[in-house]
Phi, psi and omega in degrees: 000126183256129179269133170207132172221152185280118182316139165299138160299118199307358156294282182311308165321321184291305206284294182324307200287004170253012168276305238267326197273315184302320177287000186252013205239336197257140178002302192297316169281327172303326167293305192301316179306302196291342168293305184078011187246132178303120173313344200261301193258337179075007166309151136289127158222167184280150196307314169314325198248028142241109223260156169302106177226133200255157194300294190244119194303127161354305185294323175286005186096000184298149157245169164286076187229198209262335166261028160212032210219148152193178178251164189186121172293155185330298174310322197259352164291277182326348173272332200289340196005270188229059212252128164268165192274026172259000175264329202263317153316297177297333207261325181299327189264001172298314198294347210280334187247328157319000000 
């Protein structure tokens, strides 16, 4: 799959990811953590082995909200990169046919 976008300008990246930390402090993310489950494969993990990943990336123009935040194990973050989700939809279903 080939990508290709115009990058957020580093103002907005600088300011979402200091959105982004502040929102990893608060009640609402800590309910979500305590859940354990990936927004992605829908596995159980222990709360330490899931990360913030936002649905449509920070870098692609995403913001830091409460409707773009989710938890994801490592794995499906790191495949998921900078993917939007109707691209990170396709890339499921190629595997799908693999």
């Amino acid at each position: 799959m080939e990508m290709f976008f115009i990058p957020a300008d580093d103002r907005h990246i600088k300011k979402e990811k200091e959105k982004a930390r502040e929102l990893r402090h608060t009640q609402w993310w800590k309910n979500k953590l305590a859940e354990g489950v990936c927004y992605y494969c829908g596995e159980k993990f222990p709360p330490a082995e899931l990360t913030m990943d936002h649905i449509v990336p920070i870098a692609r123009g995403g913001m830091s909200t409460k409707g773009n935040v989710v938890p994801a194990c490592k794995e499906c973050n790191n495949k998921k990169k900078y993917l939007l989700p109707i691209e990170w939809e396709e890339y499921l279903n190629t595997l799908k046919r693999s």
